[in-house]
C-alpha positions in Angstrom: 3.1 0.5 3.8 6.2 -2.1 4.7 8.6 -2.4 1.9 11.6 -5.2 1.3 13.4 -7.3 -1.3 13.2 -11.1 -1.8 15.9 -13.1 -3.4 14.4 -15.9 -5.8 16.8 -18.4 -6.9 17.0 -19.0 -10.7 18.7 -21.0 -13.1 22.4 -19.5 -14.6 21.0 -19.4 -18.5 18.3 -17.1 -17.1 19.6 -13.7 -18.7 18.6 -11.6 -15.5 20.0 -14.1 -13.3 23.3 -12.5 -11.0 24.8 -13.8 -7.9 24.2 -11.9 -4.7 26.7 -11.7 -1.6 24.4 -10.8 0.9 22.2 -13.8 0.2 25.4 -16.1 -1.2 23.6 -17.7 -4.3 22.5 -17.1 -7.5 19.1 -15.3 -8.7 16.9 -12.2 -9.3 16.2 -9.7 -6.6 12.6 -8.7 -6.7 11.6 -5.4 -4.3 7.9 -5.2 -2.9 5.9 -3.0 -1.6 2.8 -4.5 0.6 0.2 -2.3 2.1 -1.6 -3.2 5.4 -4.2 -5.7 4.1 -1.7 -8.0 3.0 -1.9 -6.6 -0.9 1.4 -6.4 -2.6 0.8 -2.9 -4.9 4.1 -2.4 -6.3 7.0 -4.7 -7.8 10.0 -4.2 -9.3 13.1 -6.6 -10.3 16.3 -5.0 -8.8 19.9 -5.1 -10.1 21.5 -7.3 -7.2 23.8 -4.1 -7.0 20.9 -1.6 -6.7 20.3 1.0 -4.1 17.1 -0.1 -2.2 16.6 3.2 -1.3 16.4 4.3 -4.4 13.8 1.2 -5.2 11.7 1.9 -2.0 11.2 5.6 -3.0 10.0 4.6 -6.7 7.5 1.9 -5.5 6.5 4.9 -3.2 5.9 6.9 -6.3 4.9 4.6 -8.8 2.5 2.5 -7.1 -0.2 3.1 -9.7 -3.3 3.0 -6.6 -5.0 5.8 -5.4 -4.0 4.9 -2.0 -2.2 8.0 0.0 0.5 6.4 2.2 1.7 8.5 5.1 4.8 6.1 5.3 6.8 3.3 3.9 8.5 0.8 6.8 11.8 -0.3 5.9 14.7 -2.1 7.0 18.3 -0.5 7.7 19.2 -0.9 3.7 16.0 0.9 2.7 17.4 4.1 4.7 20.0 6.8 3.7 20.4 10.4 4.7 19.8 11.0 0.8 16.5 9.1 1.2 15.3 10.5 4.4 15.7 14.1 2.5 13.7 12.7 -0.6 11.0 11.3 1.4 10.9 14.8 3.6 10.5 16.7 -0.2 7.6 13.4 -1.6 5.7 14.4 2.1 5.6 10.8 3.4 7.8 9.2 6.4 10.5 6.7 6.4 10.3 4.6 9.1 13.0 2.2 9.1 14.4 -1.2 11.3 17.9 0.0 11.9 20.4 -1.9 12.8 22.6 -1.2 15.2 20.5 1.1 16.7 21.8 1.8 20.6 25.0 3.5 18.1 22.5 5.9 16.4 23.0 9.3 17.7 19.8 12.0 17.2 20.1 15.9 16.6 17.7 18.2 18.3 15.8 20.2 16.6 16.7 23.3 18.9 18.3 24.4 22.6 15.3 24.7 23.8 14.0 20.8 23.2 16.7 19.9 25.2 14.4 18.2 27.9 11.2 17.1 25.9 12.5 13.8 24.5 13.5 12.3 28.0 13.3 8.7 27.3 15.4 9.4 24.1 18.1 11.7 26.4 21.0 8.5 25.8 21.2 9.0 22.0 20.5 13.2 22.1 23.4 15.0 20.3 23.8 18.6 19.7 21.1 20.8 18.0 20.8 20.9 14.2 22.6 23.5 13.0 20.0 25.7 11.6 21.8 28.5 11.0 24.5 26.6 8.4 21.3 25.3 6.4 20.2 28.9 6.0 23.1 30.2 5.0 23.4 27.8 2.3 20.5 26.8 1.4 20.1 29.0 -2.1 23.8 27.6 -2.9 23.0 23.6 -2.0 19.7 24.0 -3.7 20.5 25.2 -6.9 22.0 23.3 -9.9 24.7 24.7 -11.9 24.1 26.4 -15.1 25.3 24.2 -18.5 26.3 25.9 -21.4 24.6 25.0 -24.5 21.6 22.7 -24.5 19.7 21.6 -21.5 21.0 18.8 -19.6 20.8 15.0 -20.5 18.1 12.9 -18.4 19.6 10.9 -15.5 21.1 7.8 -16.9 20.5 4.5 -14.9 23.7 2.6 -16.4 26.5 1.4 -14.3 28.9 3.7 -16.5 26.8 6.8 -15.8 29.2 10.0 -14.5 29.3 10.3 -10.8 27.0 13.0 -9.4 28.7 16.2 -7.5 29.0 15.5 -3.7 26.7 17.4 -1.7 27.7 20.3 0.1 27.7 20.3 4.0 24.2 22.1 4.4 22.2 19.8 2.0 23.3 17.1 4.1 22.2 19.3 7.1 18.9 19.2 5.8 18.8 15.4 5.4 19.6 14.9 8.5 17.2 17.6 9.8 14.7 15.0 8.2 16.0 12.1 9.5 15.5 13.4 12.8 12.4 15.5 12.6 10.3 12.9 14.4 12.7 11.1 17.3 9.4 10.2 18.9 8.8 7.5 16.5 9.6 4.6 18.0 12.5 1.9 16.4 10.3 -0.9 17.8 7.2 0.0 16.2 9.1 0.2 13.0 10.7 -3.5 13.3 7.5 -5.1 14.5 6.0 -3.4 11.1 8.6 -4.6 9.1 8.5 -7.8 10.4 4.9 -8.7 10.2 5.1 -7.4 6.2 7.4 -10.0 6.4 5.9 -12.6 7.7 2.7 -12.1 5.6 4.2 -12.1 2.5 5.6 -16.0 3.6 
């Protein structure tokens, strides 16, 4: 499944209607989600300030078929280390287009892997630190206990209270995530990407 937003332009009394730097117009910013046949399965109108990381994941969950995707192709805006962790958790893969990628650097998974991905030797870093993740893992995984009533739901509003920043291990395991498979190949993922692309017109 490739997923990706489309900016349609629309008149300024349209209520939903917002300008968009990126695309340098006015509009509405629809996000789709197209499986391989061509079919577009999920849509969803985006705030032009949105997260499409946040929209890619919901289409993922929300997409109402009884289809069982093993991943969603994205490009580099669709892609976080918040969504690669997400997507690890939902058990599908993200497979972005990233940009910029001879600057991406990969972790290992271990000392001993240090030969297997020789192809991939240029953008090898250190190992993950598995050690740090296990050693915080009850402490990064748990939520903090609220006195009084149970906590509000999640509020979607521009005004909503910024979350706690996550502490060095969960981002560990996000990046563990992100770089479980380093034998997926970047080009596969763009030529994916791009063909959604191009079939959608």
């Amino acid at each position: 499944m490739a997923s990706d937003s489309t900016h349609f332009k629309a008149w300024d009394r349209n209520i939903f209607t917002e300008w968009h730097s990126r695309y340098g117009g006015r509009g509405v910013l629809v996000y789709w989600h197209i499986e391989k046949g061509s079919l577009a399965i999920h849509s969803q109108l985006l705030n032009c300030t949105a997260s499409e990381v946040a929209a890619a994941i919901e289409g993922m969950m929300r997409h109402a078929t009884t289809m069982q995707a093993e991943g969603n192709y994205v490009d580099s805006h669709g892609q976080s280390e918040i969504g690669w962790g997400l997507t690890r958790l939902l058990g599908y893969d993200l497979l972005p287009r990233m940009k910029q990628i001879n600057k991406v650097k990969l972790y290992r998974p271990g000392r001993e892997d240090e030969g297997t991905y020789e192809r991939l030797a240029d953008a090898m870093t250190r190992p993950i630190r598995w050690d740090v993740i296990e050693n915080n893992y009850d402490r990064s995984s748990s939520t903090p206990p609220r006195s009084g009533s149970a906590p509000p739901p999640p509020r979607r509003s521009c005004g909503a209270s910024p979350a706690p920043p996550p502490t060095p291990s969960t981002r560990l395991r996000w990046r563990s995530a992100k770089h479980r498979r380093p034998s997926s190949s970047p080009a596969t993922c763009a030529t994916a990407t791009s063909s959604a692309r191009s079939r959608r017109g």
